[in-house]
C-alpha positions as CSV (number, residue, x, y, z in Angstrom):
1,X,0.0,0.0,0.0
2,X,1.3,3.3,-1.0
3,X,0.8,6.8,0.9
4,X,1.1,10.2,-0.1
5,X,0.6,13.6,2.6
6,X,1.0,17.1,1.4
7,X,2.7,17.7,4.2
8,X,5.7,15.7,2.8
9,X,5.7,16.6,-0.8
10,X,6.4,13.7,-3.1
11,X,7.4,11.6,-0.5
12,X,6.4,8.4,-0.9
13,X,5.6,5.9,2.1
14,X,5.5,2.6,2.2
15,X,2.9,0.7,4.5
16,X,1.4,-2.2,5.2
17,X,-2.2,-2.9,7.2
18,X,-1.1,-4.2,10.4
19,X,-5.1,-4.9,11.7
20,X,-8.3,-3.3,12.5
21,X,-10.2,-3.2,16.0
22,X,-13.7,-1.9,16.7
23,X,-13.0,0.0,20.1
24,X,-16.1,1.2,22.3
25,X,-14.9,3.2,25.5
26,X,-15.1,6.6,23.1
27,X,-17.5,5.3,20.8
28,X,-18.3,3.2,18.2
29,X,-15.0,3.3,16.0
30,X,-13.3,1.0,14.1
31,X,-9.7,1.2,14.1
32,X,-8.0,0.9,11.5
33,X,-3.8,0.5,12.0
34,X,-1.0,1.2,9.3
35,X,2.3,0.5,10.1
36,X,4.9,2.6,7.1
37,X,8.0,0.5,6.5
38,X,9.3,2.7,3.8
39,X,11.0,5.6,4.0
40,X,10.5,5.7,7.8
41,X,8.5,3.4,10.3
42,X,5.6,5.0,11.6
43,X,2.3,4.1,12.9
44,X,-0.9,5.3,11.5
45,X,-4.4,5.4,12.8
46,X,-7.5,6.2,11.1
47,X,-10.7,5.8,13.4
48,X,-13.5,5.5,11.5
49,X,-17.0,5.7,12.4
50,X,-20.2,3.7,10.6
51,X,-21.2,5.9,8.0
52,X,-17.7,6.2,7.1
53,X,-17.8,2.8,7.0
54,X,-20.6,2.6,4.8
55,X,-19.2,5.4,2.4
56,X,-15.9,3.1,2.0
57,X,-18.3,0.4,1.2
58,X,-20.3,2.6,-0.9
59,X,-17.3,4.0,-2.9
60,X,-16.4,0.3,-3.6
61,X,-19.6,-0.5,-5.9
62,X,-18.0,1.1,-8.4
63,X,-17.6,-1.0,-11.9
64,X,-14.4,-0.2,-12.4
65,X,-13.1,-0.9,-8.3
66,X,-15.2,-4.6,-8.6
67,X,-13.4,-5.7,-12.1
68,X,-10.0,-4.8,-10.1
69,X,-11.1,-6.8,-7.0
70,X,-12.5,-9.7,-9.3
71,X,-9.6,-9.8,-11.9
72,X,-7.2,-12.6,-10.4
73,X,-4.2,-11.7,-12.7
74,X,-3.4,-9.2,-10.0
75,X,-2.5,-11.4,-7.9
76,X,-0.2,-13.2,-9.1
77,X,2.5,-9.9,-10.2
78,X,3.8,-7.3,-8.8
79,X,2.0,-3.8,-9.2
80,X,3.5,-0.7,-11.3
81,X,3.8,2.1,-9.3
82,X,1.6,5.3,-10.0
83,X,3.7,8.4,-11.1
84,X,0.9,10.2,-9.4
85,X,-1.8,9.7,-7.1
């Protein structure tokens, strides 16, 4: 999984999902945890709450997001890099 912030220009990080949690003492959130290997080591939360669950979900319908889920060639190489993103 790739990463880009504004903050760090064209940096580029390199991460990988390390898991997700639903936590309930502040809430219903899920927690979703990133752990950057590449260029530095970091760990990245995101909590997110239902109906940004559902929009996630939502934004996946797509056409063009299931053919990429449902096309098992991808599996099986390595992805090319984005120039931009």
């Amino acid at each position: 999984m790739l990463f880009r912030s504004t903050g760090l220009g064209k940096t580029e990080l390199v991460a990988e999902i390390d898991k997700v949690e639903r936590i309930t003492r502040n809430g219903d959130y899920l927690v979703l945890h990133v752990a950057t290997i590449e260029p530095v080591k970091w760990k990245i939360r995101a909590a997110l709450e239902y109906k940004d669950v559902l929009a996630v979900l939502r934004s996946c319908l797509k056409l063009s997001i299931i053919t990429f889920i449902l096309w098992p060639v991808r599996a099986f190489r390595q992805a090319k890099r984005p120039d931009e993103f």
